[in-house]
C-alpha positions as CSV (number, residue, x, y, z in Angstrom):
1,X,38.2,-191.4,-41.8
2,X,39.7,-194.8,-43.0
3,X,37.9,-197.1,-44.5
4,X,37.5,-199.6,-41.4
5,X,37.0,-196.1,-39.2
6,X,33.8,-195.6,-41.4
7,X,32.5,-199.4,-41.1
8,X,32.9,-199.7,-37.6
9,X,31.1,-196.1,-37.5
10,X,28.3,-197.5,-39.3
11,X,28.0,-200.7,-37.1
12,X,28.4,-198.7,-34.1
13,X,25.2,-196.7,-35.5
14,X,23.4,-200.0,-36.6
15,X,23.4,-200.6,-33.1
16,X,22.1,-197.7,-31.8
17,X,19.3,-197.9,-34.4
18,X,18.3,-201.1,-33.3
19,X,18.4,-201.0,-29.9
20,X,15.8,-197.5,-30.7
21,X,13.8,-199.7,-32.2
22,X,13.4,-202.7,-30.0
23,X,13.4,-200.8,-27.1
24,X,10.2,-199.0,-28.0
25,X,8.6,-202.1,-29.4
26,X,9.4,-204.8,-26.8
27,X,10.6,-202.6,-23.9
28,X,14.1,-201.4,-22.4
29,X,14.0,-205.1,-19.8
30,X,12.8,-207.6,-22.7
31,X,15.2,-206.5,-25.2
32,X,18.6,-208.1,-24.7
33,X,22.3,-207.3,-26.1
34,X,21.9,-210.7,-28.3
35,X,18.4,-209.2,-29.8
36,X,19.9,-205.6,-30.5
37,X,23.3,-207.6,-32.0
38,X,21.0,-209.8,-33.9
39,X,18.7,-206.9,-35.5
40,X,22.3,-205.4,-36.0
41,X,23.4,-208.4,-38.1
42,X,26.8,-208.5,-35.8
43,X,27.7,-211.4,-33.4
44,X,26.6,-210.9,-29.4
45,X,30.6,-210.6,-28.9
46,X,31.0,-207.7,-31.1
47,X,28.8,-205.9,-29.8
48,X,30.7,-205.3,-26.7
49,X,33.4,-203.8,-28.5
50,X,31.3,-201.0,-29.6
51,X,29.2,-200.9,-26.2
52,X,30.1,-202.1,-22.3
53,X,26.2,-202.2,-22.0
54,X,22.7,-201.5,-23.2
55,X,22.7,-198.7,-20.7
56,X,25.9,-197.1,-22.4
57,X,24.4,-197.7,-25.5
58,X,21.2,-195.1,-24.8
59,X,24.1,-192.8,-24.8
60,X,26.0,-192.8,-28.1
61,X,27.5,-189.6,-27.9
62,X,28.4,-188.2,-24.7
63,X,32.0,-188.3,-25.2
64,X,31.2,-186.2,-28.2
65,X,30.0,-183.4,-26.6
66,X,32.0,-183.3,-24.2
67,X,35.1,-183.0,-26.4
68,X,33.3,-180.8,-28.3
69,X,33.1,-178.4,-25.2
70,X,36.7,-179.1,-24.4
71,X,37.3,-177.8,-28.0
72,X,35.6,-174.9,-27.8
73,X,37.3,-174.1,-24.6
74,X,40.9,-174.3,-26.3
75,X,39.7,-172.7,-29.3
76,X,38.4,-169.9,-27.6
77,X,39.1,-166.3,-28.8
78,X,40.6,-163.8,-26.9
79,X,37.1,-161.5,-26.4
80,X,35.5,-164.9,-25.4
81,X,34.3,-165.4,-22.4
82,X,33.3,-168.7,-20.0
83,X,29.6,-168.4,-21.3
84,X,30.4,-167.7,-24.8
85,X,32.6,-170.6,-25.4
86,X,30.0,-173.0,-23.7
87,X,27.2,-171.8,-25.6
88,X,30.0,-172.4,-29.2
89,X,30.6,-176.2,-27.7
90,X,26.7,-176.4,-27.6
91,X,26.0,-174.8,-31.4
92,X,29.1,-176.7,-32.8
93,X,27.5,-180.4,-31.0
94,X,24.2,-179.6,-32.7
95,X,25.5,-178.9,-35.8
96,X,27.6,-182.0,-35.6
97,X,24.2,-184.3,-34.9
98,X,21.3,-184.0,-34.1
99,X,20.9,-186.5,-31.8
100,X,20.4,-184.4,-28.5
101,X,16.8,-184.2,-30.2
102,X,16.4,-187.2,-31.8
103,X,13.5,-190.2,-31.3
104,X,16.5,-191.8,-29.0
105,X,16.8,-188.3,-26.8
106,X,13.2,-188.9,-26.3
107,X,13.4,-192.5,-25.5
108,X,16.4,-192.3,-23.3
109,X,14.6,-189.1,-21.0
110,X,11.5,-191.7,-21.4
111,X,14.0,-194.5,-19.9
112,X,15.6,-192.3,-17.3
113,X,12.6,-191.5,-15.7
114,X,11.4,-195.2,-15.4
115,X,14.6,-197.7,-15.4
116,X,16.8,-197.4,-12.3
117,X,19.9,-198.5,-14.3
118,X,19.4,-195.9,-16.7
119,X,19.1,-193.2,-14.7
120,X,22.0,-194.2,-12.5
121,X,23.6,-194.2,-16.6
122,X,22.8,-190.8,-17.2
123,X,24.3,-189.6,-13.7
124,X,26.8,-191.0,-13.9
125,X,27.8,-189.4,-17.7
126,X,26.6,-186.5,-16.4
127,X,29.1,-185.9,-13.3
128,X,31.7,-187.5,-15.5
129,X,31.5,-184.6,-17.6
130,X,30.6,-182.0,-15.5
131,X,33.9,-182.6,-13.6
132,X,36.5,-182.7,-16.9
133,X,34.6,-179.3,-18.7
134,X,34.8,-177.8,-15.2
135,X,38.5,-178.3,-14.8
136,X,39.0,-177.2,-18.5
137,X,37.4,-174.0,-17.8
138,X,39.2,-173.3,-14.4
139,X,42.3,-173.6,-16.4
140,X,41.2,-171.8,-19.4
141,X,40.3,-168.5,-16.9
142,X,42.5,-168.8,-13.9
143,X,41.9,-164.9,-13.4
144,X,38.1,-165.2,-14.0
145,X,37.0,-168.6,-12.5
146,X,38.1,-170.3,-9.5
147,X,37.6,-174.7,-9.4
148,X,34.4,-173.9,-7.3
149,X,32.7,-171.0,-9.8
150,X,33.5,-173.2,-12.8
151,X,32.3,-175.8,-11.5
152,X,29.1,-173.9,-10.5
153,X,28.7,-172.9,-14.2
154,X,29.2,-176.2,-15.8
155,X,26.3,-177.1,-13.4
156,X,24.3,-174.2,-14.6
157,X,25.1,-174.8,-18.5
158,X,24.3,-178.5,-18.0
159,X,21.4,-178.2,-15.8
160,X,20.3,-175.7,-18.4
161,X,20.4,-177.8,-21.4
162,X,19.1,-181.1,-19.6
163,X,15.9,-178.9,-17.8
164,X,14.9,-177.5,-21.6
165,X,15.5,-180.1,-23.4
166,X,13.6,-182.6,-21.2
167,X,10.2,-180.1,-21.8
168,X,11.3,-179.1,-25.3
169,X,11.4,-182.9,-26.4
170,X,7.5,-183.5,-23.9
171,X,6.3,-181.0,-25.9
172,X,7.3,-180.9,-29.1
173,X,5.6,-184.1,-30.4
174,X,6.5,-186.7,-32.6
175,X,8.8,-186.5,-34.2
176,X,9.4,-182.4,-33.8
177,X,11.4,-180.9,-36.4
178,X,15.2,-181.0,-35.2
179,X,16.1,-177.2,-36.0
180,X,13.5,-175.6,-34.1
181,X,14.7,-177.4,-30.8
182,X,17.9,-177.0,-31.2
183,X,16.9,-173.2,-31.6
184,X,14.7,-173.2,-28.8
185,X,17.7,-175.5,-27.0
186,X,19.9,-172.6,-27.6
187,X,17.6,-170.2,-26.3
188,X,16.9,-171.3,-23.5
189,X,20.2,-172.1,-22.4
190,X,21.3,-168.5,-22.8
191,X,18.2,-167.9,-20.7
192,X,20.0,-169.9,-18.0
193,X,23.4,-168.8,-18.3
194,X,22.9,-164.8,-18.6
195,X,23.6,-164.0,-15.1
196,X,26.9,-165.1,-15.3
197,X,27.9,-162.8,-18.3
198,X,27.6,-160.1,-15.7
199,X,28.2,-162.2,-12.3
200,X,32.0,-163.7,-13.9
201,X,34.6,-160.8,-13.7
């Protein structure tokens, strides 16, 4: 990374940071872009070229995974099947950050569950990339996956990881030790996708 790559990637996490914080001390409706931009030490305007909103900010790095699933489906080796190069784009985001377990997972599911605008957020990232890693896959196994079954499996590997993840995170405490979820997060999405290592050709 350049130089201004790695300041505007620690201003872009500044934010994030901040917003955590406020959020849970002052609450997702009190806290406004000019307080998080403030605690951030950057100027309100900036902050909306890091962020469109405090809604897009509760989910830093979305785009991230989803590339990181589109990797794994180009990389894929030639024994590798649909499930095996979804459950590689799931090890290789957690090994990247830990985030998908982090105090701000736990806020954000929090925030879903209780903020209409967050929620709509969070389905709306969702579909967004259940559509492009369906299409990927479809493309990636023409001979195995038509557009309906992949998308049927990207719903199953999502809804997998977004079904644990919400009980692993309620139950792991505060703050819960990162590797052990994402262990039991891997788990459990193998759980969810082992019928179709025998129900794909």
């Amino acid at each position: 990374m350049s130089l201004r790559d790695r300041k505007r990637a620690r201003t872009r996490q500044a934010l994030v940071d901040a917003a955590t914080e406020l959020f849970e001390r002052n609450g997702y409706q009190e806290t406004t872009v000019a307080d998080i931009a403030e605690a951030a030490e950057i100027g309100a305007r900036t902050f909306f070229s890091y962020f469109a909103s405090k809604e897009e900010l509760l989910f830093p790095e979305a785009d991230a995974r989803v590339q990181a699933t589109v990797d794994a489906i180009a990389m894929r080796g030639p024994d590798d099947g649909p499930v095996d190069v979804l459950l590689a784009a799931l090890g290789a985001a957690t090994a990247a950050s830990d985030e998908i377990v982090s105090p701000l997972a736990r806020l954000r599911l929090r925030l879903i569950h209780t903020v209409p605008a967050v929620r709509g957020r969070a389905l709306q990232v969702q579909l967004a990339a259940a559509r492009e890693i369906a299409e990927r896959l479809a493309e990636a196994f023409p001979d195995r996956l038509t557009r309906v079954s992949a998308g049927a499996l990207t719903g199953a590997f999502i809804g997998g990881v977004t079904g644990a993840l919400e009980v692993l995170l309620e139950e792991a405490g505060e703050p819960g030790d990162p590797a052990v979820l994402e262990a039991a997060l891997r788990t459990a999405t193998e759980v969810a996708l082992a019928p179709w290592r025998t129900g794909v050709p």
